[in-house]
SENU-847853 format. One line per field, with one value per residue (C-alpha): residue in three letters; residue number from 1; x, y, z. Coordinates in steps of 0.1 Angstrom, whole numbers. Layout:
<marzas>
residu: (ALA_...) $
num: (NUM_...) $
u: (X_...) $
v: (Y_...) $
w: (Z_...) $
</marzas>
This chain:
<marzas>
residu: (UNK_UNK_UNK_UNK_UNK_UNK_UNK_UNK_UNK_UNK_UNK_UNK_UNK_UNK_UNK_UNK_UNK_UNK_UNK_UNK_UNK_UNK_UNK_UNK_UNK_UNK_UNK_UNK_UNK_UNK_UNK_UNK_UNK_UNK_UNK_UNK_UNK_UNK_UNK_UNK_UNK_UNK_UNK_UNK_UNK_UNK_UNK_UNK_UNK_UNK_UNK_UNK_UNK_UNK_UNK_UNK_UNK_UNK_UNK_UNK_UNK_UNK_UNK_UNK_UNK_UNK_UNK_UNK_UNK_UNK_UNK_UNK_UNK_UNK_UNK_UNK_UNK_UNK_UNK_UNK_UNK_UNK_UNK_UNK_UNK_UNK_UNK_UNK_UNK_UNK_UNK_UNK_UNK_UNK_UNK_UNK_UNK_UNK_UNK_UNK_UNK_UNK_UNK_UNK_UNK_UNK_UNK_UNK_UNK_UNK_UNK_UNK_UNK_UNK_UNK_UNK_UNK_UNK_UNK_UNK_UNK_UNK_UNK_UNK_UNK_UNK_UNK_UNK_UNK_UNK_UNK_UNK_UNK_UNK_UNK_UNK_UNK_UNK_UNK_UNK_UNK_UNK_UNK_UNK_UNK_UNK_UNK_UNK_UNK_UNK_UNK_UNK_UNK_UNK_UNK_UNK_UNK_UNK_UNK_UNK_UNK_UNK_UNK_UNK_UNK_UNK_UNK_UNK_UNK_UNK_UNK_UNK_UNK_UNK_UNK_UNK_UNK_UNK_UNK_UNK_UNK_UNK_UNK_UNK_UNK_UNK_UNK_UNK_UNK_UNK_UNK_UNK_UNK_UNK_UNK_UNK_UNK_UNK_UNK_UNK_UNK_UNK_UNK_UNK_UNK_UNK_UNK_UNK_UNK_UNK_UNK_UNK_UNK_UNK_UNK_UNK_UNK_UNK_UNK_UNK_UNK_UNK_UNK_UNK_UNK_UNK_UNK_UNK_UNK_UNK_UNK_UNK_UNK_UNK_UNK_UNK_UNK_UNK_UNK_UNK_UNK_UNK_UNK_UNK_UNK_UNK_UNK_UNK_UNK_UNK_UNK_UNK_UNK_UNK_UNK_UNK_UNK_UNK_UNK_UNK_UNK_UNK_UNK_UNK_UNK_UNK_UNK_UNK_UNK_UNK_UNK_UNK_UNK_UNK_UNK_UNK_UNK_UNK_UNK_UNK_UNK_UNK_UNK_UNK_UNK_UNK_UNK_UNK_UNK_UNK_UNK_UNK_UNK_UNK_UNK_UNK_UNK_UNK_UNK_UNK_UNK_UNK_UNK_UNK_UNK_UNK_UNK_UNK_UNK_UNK_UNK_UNK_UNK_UNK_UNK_UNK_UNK_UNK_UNK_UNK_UNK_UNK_UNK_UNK_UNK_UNK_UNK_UNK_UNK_UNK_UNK_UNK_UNK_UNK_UNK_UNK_UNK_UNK_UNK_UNK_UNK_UNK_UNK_UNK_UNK_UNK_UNK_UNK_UNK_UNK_UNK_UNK_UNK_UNK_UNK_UNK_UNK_UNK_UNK_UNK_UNK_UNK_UNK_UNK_UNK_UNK_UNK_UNK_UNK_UNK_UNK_UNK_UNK_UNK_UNK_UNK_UNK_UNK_UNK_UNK_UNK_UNK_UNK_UNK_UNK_UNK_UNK_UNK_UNK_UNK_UNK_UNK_UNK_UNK_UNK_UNK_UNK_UNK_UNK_UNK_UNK_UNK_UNK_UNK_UNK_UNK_UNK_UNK_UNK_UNK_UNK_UNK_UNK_UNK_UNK_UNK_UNK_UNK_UNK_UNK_UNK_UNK_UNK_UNK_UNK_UNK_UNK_UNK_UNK_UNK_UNK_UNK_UNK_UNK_UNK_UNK_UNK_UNK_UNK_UNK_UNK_UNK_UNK_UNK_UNK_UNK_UNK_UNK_UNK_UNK_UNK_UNK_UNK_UNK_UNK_UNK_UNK_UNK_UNK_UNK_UNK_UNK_UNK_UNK_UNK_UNK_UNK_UNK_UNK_UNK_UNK_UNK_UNK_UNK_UNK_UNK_UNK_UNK_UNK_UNK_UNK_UNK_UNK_UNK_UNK_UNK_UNK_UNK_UNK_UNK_UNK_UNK_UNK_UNK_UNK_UNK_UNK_UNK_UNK_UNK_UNK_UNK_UNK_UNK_UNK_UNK_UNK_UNK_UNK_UNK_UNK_UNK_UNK_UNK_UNK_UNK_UNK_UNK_UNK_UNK_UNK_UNK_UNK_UNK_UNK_UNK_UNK_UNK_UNK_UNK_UNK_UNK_UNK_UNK_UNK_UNK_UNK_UNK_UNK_UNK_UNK_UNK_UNK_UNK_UNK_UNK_UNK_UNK_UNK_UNK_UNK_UNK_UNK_UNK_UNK_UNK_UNK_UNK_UNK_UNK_UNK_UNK_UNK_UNK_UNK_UNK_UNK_UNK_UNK_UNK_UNK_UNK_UNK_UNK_UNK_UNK_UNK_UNK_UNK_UNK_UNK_UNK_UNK_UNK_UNK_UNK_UNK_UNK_UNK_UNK_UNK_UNK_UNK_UNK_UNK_UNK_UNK_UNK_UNK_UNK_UNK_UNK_UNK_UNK_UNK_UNK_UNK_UNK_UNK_UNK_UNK_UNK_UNK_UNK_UNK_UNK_UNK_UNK_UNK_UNK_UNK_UNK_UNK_UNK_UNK_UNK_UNK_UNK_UNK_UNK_UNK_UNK_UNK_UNK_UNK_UNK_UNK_UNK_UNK_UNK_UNK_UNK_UNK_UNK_UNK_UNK_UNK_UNK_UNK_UNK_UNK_UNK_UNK_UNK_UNK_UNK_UNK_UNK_UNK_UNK_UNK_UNK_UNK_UNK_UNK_UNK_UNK_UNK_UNK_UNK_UNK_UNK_UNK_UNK_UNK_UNK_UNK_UNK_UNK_UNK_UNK_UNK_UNK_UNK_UNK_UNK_UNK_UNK_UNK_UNK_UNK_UNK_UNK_UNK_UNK_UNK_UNK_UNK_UNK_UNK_UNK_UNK_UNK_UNK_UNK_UNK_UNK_UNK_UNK_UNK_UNK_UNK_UNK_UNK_UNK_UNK_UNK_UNK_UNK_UNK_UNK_UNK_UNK_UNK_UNK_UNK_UNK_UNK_UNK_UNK_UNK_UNK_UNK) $
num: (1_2_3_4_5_6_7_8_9_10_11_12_13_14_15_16_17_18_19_20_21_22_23_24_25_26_27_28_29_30_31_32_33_34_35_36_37_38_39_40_41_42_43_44_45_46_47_48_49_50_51_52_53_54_55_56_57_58_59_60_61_62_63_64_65_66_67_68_69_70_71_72_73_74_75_76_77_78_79_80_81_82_83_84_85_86_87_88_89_90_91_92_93_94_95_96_97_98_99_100_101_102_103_104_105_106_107_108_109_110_111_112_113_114_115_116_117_118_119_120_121_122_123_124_125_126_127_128_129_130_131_132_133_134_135_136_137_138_139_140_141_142_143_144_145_146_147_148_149_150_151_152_153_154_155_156_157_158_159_160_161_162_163_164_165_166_167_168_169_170_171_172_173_174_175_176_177_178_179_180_181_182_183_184_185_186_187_188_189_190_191_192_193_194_195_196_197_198_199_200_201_202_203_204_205_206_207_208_209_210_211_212_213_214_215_216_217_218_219_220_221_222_223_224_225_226_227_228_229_230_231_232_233_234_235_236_237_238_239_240_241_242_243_244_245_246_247_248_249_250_251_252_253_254_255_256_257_258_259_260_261_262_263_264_265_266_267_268_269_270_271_272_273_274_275_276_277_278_279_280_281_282_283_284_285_286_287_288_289_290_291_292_293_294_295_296_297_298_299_300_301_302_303_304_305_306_307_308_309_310_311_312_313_314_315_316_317_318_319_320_321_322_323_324_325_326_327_328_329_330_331_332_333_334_335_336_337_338_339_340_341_342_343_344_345_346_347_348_349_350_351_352_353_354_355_356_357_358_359_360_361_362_363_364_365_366_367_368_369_370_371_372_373_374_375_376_377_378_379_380_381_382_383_384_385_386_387_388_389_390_391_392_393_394_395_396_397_398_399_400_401_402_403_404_405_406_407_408_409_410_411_412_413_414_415_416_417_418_419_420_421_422_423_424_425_426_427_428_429_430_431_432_433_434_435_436_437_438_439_440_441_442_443_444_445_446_447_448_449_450_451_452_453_454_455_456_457_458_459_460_461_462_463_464_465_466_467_468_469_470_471_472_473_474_475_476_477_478_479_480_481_482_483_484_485_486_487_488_489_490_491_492_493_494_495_496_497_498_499_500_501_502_503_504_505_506_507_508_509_510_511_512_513_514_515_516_517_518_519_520_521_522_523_524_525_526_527_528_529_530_531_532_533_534_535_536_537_538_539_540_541_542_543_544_545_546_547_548_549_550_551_552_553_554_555_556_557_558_559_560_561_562_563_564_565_566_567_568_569_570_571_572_573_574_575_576_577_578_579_580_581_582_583_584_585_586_587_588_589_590_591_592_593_594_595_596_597_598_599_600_601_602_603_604_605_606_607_608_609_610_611_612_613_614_615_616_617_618_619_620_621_622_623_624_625_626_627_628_629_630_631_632_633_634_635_636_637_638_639_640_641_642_643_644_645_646_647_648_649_650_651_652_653_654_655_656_657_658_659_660_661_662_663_664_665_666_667_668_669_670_671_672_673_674_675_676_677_678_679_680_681_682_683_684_685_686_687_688_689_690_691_692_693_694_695_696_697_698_699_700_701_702_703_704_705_706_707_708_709_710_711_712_713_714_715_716_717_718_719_720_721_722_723_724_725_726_727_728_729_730_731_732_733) $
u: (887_899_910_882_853_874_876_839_833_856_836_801_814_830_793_775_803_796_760_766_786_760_730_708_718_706_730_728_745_772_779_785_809_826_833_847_870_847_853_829_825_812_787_758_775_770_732_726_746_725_695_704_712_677_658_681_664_697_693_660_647_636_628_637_674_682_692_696_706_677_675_684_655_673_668_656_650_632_650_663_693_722_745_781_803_825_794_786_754_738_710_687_659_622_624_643_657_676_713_722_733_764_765_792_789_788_759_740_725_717_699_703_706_667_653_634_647_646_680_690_714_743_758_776_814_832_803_787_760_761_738_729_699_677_647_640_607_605_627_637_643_660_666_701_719_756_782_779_811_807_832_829_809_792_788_789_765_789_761_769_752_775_748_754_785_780_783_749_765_741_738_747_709_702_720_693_721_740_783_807_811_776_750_725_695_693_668_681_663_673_698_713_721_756_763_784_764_733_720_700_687_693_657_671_702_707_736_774_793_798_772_753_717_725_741_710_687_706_705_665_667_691_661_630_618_608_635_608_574_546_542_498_497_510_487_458_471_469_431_425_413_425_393_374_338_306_298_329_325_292_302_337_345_362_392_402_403_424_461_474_507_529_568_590_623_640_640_603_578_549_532_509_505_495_485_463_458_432_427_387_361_366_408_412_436_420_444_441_460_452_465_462_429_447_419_393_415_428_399_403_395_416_449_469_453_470_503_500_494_524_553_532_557_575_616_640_674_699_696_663_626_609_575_541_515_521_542_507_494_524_537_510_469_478_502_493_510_507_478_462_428_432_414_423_412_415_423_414_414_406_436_442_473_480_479_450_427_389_378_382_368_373_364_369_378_390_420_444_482_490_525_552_582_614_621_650_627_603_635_644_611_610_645_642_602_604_589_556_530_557_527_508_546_554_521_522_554_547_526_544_568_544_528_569_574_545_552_584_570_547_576_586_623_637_657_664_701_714_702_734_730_751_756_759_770_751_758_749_787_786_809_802_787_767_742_712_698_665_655_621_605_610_596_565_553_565_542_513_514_518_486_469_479_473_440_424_438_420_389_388_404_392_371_334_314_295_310_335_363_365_393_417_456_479_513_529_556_568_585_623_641_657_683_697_691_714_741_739_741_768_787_779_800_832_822_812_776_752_719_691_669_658_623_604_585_617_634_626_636_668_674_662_692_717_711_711_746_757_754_772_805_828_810_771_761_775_757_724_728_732_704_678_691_680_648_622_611_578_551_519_491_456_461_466_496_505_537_562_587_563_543_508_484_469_485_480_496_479_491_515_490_507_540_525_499_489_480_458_439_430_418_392_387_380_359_337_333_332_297_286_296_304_334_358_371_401_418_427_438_459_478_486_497_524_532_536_559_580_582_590_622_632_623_649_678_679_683_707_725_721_740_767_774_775_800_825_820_827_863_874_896_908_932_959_940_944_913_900_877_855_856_819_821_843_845_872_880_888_875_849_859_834_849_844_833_816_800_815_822_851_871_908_914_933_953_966_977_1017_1028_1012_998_955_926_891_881_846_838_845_837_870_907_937_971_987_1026_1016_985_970_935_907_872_838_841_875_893_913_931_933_949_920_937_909_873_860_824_823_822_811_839_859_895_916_950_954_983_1008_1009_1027_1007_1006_983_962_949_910_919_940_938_967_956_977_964_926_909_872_847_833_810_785_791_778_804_784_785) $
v: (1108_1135_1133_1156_1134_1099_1112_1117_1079_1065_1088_1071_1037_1038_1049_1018_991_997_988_960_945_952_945_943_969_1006_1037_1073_1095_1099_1066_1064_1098_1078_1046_1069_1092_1121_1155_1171_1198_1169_1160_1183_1165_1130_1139_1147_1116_1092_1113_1106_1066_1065_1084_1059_1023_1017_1025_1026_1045_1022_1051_1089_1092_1061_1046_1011_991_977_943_940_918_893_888_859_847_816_796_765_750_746_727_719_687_705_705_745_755_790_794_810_832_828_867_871_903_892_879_843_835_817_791_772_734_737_764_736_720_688_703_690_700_714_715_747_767_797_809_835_864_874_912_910_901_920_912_884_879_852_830_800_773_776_755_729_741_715_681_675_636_618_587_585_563_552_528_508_497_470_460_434_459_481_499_536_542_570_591_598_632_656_681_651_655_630_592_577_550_518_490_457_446_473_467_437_415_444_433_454_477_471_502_509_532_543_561_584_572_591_618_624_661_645_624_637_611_603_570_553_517_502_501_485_468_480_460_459_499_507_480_504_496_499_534_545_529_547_584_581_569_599_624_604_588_555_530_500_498_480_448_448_482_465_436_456_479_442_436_472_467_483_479_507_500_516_537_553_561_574_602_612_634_616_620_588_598_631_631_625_620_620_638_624_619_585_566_575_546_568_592_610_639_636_668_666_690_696_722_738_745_783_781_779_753_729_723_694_687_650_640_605_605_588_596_570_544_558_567_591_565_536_521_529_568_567_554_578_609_597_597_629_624_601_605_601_595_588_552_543_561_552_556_572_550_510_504_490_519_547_524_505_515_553_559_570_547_545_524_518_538_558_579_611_643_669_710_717_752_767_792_815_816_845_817_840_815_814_791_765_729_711_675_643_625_588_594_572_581_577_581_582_605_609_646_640_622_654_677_665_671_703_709_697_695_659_629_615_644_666_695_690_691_721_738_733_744_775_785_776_795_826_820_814_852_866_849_865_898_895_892_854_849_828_793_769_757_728_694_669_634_602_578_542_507_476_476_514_527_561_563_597_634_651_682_682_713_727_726_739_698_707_740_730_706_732_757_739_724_756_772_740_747_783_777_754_774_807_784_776_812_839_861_865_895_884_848_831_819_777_760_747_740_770_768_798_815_846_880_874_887_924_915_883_899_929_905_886_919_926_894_897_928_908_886_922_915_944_946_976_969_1007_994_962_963_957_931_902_914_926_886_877_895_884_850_855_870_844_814_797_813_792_812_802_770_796_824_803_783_817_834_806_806_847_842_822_789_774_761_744_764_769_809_823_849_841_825_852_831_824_856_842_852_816_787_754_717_698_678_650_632_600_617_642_641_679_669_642_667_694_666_660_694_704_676_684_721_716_697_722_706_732_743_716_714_737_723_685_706_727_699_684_711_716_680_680_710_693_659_676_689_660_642_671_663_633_632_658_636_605_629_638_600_595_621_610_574_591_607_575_564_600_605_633_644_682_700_742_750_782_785_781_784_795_780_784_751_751_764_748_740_736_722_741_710_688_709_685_701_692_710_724_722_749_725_712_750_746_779_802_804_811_821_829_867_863_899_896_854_847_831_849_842_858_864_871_888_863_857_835_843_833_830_829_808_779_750_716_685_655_638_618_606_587_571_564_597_610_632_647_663_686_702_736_739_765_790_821_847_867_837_840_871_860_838_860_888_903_925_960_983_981_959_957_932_908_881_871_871_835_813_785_773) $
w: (72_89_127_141_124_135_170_167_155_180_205_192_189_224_237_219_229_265_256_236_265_287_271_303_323_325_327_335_315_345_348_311_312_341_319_295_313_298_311_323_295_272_289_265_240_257_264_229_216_240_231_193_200_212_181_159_174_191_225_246_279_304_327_329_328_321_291_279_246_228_219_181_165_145_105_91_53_43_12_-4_3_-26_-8_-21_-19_11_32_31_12_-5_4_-20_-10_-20_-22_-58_-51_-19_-21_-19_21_26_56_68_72_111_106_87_117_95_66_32_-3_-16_19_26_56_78_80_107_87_101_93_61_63_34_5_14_34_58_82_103_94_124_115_84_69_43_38_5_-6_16_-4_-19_-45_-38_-33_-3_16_39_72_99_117_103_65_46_16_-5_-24_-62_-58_-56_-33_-5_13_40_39_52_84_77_106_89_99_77_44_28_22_-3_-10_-10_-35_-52_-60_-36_-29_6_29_57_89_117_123_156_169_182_150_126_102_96_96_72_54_21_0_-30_-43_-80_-92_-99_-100_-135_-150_-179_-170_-129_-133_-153_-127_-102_-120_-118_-81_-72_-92_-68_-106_-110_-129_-134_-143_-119_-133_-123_-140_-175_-169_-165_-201_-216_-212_-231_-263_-291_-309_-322_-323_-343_-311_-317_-355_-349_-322_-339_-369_-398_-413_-428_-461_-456_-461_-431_-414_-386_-385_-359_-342_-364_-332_-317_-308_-291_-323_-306_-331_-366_-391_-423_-450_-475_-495_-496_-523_-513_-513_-482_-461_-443_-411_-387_-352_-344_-309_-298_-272_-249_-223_-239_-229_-193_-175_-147_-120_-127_-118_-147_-144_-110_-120_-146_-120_-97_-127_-150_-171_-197_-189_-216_-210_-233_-245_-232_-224_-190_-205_-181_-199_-206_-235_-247_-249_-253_-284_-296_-290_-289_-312_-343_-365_-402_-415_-386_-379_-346_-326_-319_-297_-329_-331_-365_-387_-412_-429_-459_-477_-452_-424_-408_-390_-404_-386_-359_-343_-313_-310_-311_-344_-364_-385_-409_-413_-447_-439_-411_-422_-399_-398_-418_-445_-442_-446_-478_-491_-485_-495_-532_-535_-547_-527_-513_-500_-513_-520_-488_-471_-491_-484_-444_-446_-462_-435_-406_-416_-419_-381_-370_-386_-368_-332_-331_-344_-315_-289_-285_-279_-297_-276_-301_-289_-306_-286_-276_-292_-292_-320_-300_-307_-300_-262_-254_-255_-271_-304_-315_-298_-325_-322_-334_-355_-356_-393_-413_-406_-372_-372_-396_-365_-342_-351_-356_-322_-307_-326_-314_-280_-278_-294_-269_-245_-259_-262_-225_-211_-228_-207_-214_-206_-171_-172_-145_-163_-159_-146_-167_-167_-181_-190_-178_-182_-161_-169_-166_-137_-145_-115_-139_-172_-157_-153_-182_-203_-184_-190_-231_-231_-229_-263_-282_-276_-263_-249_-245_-211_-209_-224_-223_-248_-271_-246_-264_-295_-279_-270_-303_-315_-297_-300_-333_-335_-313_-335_-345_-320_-304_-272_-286_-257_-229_-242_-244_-215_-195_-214_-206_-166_-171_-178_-151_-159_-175_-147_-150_-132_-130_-122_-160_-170_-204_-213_-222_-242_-265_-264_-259_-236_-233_-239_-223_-230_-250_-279_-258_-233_-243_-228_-201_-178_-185_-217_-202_-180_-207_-228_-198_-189_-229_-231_-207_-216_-249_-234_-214_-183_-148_-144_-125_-89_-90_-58_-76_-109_-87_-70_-102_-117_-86_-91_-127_-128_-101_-116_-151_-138_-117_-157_-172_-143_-150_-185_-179_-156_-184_-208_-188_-180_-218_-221_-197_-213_-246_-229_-213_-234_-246_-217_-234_-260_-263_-266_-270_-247_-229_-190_-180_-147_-115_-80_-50_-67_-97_-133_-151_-192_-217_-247_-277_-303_-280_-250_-230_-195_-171_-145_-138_-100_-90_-69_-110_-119_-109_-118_-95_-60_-75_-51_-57_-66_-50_-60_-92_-103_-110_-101_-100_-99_-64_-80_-114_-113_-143_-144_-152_-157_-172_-208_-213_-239_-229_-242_-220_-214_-206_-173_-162_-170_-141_-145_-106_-92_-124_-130_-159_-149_-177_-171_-186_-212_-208_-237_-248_-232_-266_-276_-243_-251_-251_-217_-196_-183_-163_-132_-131_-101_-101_-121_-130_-116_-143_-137_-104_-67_-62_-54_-73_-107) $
</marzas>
């Protein structure tokens, strides 16, 4: 800048800062010059620069001649709280295109981690956009899990979630007789604007730290999900009969006679889908979808329908299921097990060899499973064409494949990642981490529960010329943000890996691609984790968009209603229309459909959580073991490492790193070294020492092992001059 143009600045700013000091008070343009020291020539110049301050919104005129600063009206932003375990939060806007706000812990003003807030912004400091939490819009949970520690006085819950930071103070009255050390659930009570803590009660006493069964119990509390079932709810499931009776029969279509089966994880207890094949006098292939018709048993006033409405969904975690219906009826009267007549709520069709639907039926039906096969029993059918129903296997195999070929030709993506899974012993402990692969069994019953679904869905949705479209429960799925898949397009660069976004048509074909090139790599679960948090997630809703993944226009839920309450309610609502009933209140479908969605991810936490418990009981007794690995994330503290043959994840504090002073490039999402310039970033290759594996705070610790840098090529990058920004500006994993 030269010096005439910075005298000019210094000359502006010098005009506002007496304003800004004196926010209240009105000057003349003399008594400005005066504050100044301006000489007198200037003063035109001071005229037109006040003049100017006022066409800009800075200053105002309170009355001729006079000229005052105008109150700035302060920004605001309304978001959910991502808080961290130093006590500062992101808080990320409902608006997606706005940046992520920082706030210090003593800008919180008692929020907590998921609440919704209005947050006043501050003016950006260097890049990041700063604020304070004026008001708490919405409180998330306040019930925690935790080790309690008891005194003579007084006791602390210490929450396992790692989004609490503060210990909840309990008053002995209030800790229902819990001992030290034991794990507890706890409510936050009250929370006192002087208290650096806030209070709370203990709700439940779960048991001895580190007992299998009480950490599991306690990874549903922390995710608000139920860990027992209501002991009424199962005595009322006990009176249901599984009887079917003539009035049944009479009103059902029957397939009893059809060859029938179900394919199924080795381990499963609730069936709730069956398919049956036949071929037809005209060639044709006979195609049915049997789901268990839950609904005949559960009506939609009773106690177990209510139970059923509160959970929506069955969770599975790793070494047990916490079912939504009685284990009387998820595993025994609804499941469609093998040579037991069932009834069924039935999507059948009618395809050519071209899998080109002819026809289709909705209704209710009787069936008889000839056969339950594992899908590694139905694998090896189709692999060497030997076995029992090998032909009808063969056959519905065939055309699965064909309506797989045209989905993606329509523009579904493709996210089949490989699915963690533990081999354990008798008491739970996990003895091996295997991944499980999508194979042609799986994608035979894939597909044909995804035409069953997008079917009814058509059947209820489509539009009719000078008819009001019923309601009914979508599953939708949005356009991905362009925002996110900028950045990760960005971040594939750095493995080789390119992406087109210049048209949209082609974007999912464009994923397609490079999740295809990707498997297999040592760099594949990054890749896919950080292409499925690109794209938005799947909701239940009665307002219909399609669901992009999939490239359907409708689709709904509706062949697991013994696993998901959505399933339940498009049994009903088919039911009815299929009846020529009017259409359904939309306000009950609309609240379930919010409660479903939210109560499907709490479902998916938790199992997450389950599996990251099983992982660190895997390392426990793996302390030194050397392992390769791919940094997944990046914080001020520390690196995140994903090892390469296990996906387990564990961190490098940068307080472990000896040999160099590191600090966090915001900027650019990564560390690097302040002497030597060395630097580690999103994706890079590693190789690390396990240090610990601790079960209690649900932590895994590695120690990065010093190599020659000629072998570090992939991992580090040495900074000379300017270097160019990789990754995101979140300083979040």
């Amino acid at each position: 800048m030269g010096k005439k143009n910075k005298s000019k600045t210094d000359f502006l700013q010098n005009v506002i800062n007496i304003f800004e000091a004196n926010p209240t008070k009105p000057y003349n343009y003399k008594q400005i010059a005066s504050m100044i020291h301006l000489d007198k020539d200037m003063n035109d110049v001071l005229l037109v620069t006040l003049d100017g301050l006022v066409l800009r919104g800075i200053l105002t005129n309170p009355q001729l001649g006079k000229y005052m600063y105008k109150k700035q009206e302060d920004v605001f932003m309304i978001g959910r709280v991502d808080i961290t375990r130093q006590g500062s939060a992101y808080i990320i806007p409902d608006d997606e295109s706005s940046e992520d706000i920082f706030v210090y812990e003593h800008n919180m003003n008692q929020a907590l981690h998921d609440d919704k807030v209005k947050v006043k912004v501050f003016n950006k400091k260097g890049s990041r956009a700063e604020g304070e939490i004026v008001e708490i819009i919405e409180k998330s949970k306040r019930t925690f899990t935790g080790k309690i520690e008891v005194s003579s006085k007084y006791a602390f819950v210490i929450p396992d979630s790692k989004n609490m930071p503060y210990h909840i103070f309990i008053p002995l009255a209030n800790t229902k007789g819990a001992q030290n050390g034991q794990k507890v659930v706890a409510n936050i009570v009250e929370w006192k604007k002087q208290m650096k803590n806030p209070t709370g009660k203990v709700v439940d006493i779960l048991g001895e730290s580190g007992d299998v069964n009480v950490e599991m119990h306690a990874i549903l509390a922390e995710f608000d999900l139920p860990y027992s079932y209501p002991e009424h709810i199962d005595k009322l499931a006990q009176r249901i009969s599984g009887k079917i009776t003539a009035a049944d029969y009479a009103h059902r279509r029957d397939f009893r006679d059809i060859a029938t089966f179900t394919i199924d994880p080795k381990d499963a207890k609730d069936f709730d889908d069956a398919l049956s094949i036949r071929m037809l006098e005209n060639g044709h292939w006979e195609i049915g979808v049997h789901i268990a018709d839950v609904t005949h048993y559960v009506k939609s006033n009773s106690h177990i329908n209510r139970e059923a409405e509160e959970r929506t969904t069955s969770i599975y975690l790793v070494d047990r299921t916490i079912p939504m219906l009685p284990e009387r009826l998820s595993n025994f009267i609804c499941s469609l097990r093998p040579d037991e007549e069932k009834l069924c709520f039935s999507a059948v069709f009618e395809l050519d060899n071209k899998a080109i639907i002819k026809n289709e039926w909705f209704g209710r039906t009787v069936i008889l499973s000839k056969r339950r096969f594992t899908y590694e029993e139905a694998q090896d059918v189709i692999e060497t064409g030997q076995g029992d129903y090998s032909q009808e296997l063969l056959k519905l195999n065939a055309l699965a494949q064909i309506l797989r070929q045209k989905r993606f030709k329509n523009g579904a993506v493709t996210f089949e990642r490989d699915e963690a899974k533990f081999e354990l012993d008798e008491n739970g402990k996990p003895l091996r981490v295997y991944f499980k692969e999508m194979k042609e069994s799986n994608q035979l019953v894939e597909e044909f529960m995804l035409l069953a679904n997008k079917k009814v869905a058509e059947k209820i949705g489509k539009k009719v010329a000078g008819q009001k479209p019923k309601t009914f429960v979508y599953r939708i799925h949005d356009k991905p943000n362009f925002d996110k898949l900028n950045s990760f397009s960005a971040f594939i660069k750095r493995f080789g890996y390119g992406m087109k976004l210049d048209n949209d048509a082609r974007l999912s074909k464009e994923m397609n691609k490079v999740l295809s090139e990707v498997k297999g790599k040592p760099e594949a679960g990054l890749i896919e984790t950080l292409a499925v948090r690109s794209m938005a997630k799947a909701i239940y809703s009665t307002a219909n968009i399609g669901h992009y993944g999939l490239a359907f226009p409708y689709y709904t839920h509706f062949t697991s209603p013994i696993r998901r309450y959505p399933d339940m309610m498009v049994h009903r609502l088919l039911a009815a229309y299929l009846n020529d009933e009017k259409s359904a209140d939309v306000e009950y479908y609309d609240k379930m459909c919010k409660q479903s969605s939210i109560m499907e991810q709490r479902a998916a936490d938790a199992e997450r959580a389950s599996i990251k418990y099983k992982m660190i009981e895997f390392m426990e007794d793996k302390i030194g073991d050397i392992y390769d690995g791919l940094i997944s994330g990046v914080t001020e503290w520390g690196i995140f490492v994903e090892l390469i043959d296990t996906k387990i994840e564990g961190m490098v504090s940068v307080r472990s790193m000896k040999d160099d002073y590191y600090y966090f490039d915001e900027d650019n999402y990564r560390i690097v070294g302040r002497s030597s310039g060395v630097t580690y970033t999103l994706g890079d290759k590693v190789t690390v020492k396990l240090t610990n594996a601790d079960l209690l705070q649900k932590h895994i610790d590695f120690q990065l092992i010093n190599q020659e840098l000629d072998e570090f090529k992939t991992a580090r990058h040495v900074v000379k001059g300017k270097t160019q920004g990789r990754g995101r500006k979140k300083n979040k994993k």
